[in-house]
C-alpha distance (Angstrom), angle and dihedral (degrees) to the residues before:
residue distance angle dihedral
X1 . . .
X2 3.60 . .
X3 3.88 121.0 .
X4 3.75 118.0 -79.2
X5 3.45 89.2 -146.6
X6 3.85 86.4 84.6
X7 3.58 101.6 32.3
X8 3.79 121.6 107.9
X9 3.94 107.0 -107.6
X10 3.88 87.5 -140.2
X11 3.78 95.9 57.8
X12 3.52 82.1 65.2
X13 3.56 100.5 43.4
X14 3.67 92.4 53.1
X15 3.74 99.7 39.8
X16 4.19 80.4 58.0
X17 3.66 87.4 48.6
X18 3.94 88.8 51.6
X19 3.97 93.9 48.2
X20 3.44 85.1 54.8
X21 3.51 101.6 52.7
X22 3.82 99.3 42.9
X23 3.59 82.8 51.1
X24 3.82 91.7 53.3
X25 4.25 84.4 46.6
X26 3.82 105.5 41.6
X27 3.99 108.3 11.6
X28 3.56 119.0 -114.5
X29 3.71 106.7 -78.1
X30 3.88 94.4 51.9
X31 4.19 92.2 47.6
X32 3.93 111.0 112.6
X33 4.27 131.8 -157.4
X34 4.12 77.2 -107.2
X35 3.92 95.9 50.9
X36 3.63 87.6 53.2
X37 3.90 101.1 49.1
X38 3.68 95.0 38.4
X39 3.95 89.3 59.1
X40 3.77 90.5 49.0
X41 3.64 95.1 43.8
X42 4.32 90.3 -126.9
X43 3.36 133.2 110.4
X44 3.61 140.3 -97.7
X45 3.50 91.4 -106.5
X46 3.71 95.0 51.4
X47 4.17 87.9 51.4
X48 3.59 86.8 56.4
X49 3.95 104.3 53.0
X50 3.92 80.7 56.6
X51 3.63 101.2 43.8
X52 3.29 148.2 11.1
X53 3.90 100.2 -132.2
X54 3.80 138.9 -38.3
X55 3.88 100.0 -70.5
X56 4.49 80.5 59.2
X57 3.57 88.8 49.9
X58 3.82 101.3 43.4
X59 4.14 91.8 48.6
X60 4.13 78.2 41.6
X61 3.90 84.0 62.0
X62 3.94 94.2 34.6
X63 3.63 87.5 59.2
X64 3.33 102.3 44.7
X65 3.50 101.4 42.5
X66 3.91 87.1 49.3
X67 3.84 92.7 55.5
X68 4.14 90.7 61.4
X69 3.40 91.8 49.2
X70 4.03 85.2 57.5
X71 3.47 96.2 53.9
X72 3.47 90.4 46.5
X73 3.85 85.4 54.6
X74 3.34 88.5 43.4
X75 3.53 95.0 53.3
X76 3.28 106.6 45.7
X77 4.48 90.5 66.9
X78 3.47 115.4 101.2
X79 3.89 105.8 -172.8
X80 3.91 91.0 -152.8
X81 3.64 84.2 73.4
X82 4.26 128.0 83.1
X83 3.89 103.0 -101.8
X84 3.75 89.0 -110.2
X85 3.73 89.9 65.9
X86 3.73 92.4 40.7
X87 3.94 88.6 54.1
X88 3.87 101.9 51.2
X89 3.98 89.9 45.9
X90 3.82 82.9 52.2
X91 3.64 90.4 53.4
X92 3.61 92.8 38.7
X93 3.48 90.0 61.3
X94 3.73 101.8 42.6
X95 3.84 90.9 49.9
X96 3.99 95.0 54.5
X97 3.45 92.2 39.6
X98 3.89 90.6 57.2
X99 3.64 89.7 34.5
X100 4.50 84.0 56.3
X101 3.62 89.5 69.8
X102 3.85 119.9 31.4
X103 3.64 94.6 -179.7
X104 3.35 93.5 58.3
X105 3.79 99.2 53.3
X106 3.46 100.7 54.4
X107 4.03 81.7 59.7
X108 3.48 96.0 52.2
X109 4.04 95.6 39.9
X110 3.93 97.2 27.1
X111 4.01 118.3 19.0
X112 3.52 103.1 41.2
X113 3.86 89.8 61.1
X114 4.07 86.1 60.9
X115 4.19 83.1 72.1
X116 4.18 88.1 74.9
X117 4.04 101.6 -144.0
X118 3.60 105.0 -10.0
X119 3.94 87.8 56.7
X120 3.61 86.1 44.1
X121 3.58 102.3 46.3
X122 3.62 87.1 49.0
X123 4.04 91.0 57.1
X124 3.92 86.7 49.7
X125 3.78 92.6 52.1
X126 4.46 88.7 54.2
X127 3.73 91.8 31.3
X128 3.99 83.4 61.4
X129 3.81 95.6 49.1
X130 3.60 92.1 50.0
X131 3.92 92.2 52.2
X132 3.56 87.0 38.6
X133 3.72 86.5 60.0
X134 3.44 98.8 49.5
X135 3.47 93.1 51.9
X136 3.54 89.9 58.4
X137 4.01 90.4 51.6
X138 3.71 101.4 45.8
X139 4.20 99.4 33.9
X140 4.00 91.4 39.8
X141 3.96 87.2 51.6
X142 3.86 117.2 114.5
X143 2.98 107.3 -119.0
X144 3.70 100.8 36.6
X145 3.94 122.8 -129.3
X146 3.84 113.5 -147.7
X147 4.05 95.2 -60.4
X148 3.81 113.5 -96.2
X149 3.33 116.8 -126.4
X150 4.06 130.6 -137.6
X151 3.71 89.7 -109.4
X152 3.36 95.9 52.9
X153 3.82 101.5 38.5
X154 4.03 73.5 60.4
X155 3.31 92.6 56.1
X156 3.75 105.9 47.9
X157 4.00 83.8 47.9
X158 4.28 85.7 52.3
X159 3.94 90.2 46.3
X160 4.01 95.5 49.8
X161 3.65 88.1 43.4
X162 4.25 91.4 51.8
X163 4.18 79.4 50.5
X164 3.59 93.2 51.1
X165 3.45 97.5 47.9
X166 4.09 93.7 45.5
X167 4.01 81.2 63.9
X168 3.68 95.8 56.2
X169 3.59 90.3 42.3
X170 3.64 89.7 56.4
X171 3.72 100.1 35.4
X172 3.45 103.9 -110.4
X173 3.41 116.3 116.5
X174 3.52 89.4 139.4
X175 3.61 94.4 73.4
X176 4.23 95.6 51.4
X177 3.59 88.2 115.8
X178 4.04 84.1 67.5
X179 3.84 77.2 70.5
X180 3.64 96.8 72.5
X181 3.83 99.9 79.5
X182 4.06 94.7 43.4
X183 3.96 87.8 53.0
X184 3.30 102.7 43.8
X185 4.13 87.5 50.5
X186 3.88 81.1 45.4
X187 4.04 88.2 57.8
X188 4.22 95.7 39.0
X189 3.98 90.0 47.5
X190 3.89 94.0 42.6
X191 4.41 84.7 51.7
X192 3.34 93.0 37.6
X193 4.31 92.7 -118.7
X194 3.08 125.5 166.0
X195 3.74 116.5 -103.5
C-alpha cells in the first residue's frame, strides 16, 4: 500500500461512501472491487493504495462510521445534568443518528458480522468504547449510583445492540427511537437506580 501521507483524504472518503452504497445495493457478500470504485467514481488503483480488499474497506467504513456516532454520544452529555438524564440523551442521540441513515446501520449491526473474526473483532474494539463511555457517565456521576462494573457496562452495550438488531430484523428502523425508554430501564436496572 502506498503511504497515506500522499494520498488524497477524499479518495478515501468517497471510496467509504461507495462501500457503503454497494452494500446498501447488493449486500455484502455479492459487493465486488468494481462495485466499490464505480460508486466512488475512482479507480481500482486508487481502492488499492487505501486498502487491501473489501473486508479493509468495509471495517474502514465500520470504524469510521462508529466514531461519529461517539461524538454524537459524546455530545449529547451535559454534566450539569443527573447521570440518568445524561444517559437517555446519549441514547437519544445514538438511536436517531442510526435511525438518519438506514443503510448504514444494517452495516454496522448486520454486514460487518459477514467478515467472521476480523468483522467481529472490529465490533469488540467499538462495543468497548461505548461501554467504556458509559462507565465514564454513570461512575463519574455525582452522586454515584451503585458503581457499574466493566462486565456489565458490556452487557447493557450487548442488550441495546440485541434491540437494535430486532428492529432491522423486523424492518423498523424507523421506530429506534422507541428504544430509548427500554435502554434507559436497561441502564437504571443494571445500577440498581431508582426509576
Amino acid at each position: 500500500m502506498a503511504d497515506p501521507d500522499f494520498l488524497v483524504p477524499e479518495h478515501r472518503t468517497r471510496l467509504l461512501e461507495g462501500m457503503a452504497q454497494a452494500v446498501a445495493h447488493k449486500g455484502y457478500a455479492a459487493v465486488t472491487i468494481a462495485d466499490i470504485v464505480r460508486e466512488a467514481s475512482v479507480s481500482r488503483r486508487t481502492f488499492y493504495e487505501y486498502f487491501d480488499g473489501k473486508a479493509d474497506c468495509l471495517v474502514a467504513l465500520y470504524e469510521a462510521a462508529s466514531r461519529n456516532l461517539l461524538k454524537v454520544l459524546r455530545g449529547a452529555i451535559d454534566p450539569a445534568q443527573p447521570w440518568q438524564t445524561q444517559v437517555e440523551h446519549a441514547l437519544g442521540a445514538y438511536l436517531e443518528g442510526l435511525a438518519a441513515n438506514p443503510v448504514l446501520m444494517r452495516t454496522l449491526y448486520v454486514e460487518i458480522l459477514g467478515l467472521g473474526r476480523q468483522g467481529l473483532a472490529a465490533r469488540r474494539r467499538v462495543n468497548q468504547e461505548i461501554a467504556a463511555f458509559m462507565l465514564a457517565v454513570v461512575n463519574g456521576s455525582t452522586p454515584a449510583p451503585r458503581v457499574l462494573s466493566a462486565h456489565m457496562a458490556m452487557a447493557i452495550v450487548g442488550g441495546i445492540n440485541e434491540m437494535v438488531l430486532q428492529c432491522i430484523e423486523q424492518d423498523r428502523t424507523e421506530r429506534l427511537g422507541e428504544l430509548v425508554g427500554p435502554a434507559a430501564e436497561l441502564v437504571r436496572a443494571v445500577t440498581g437506580a431508582p426509576e
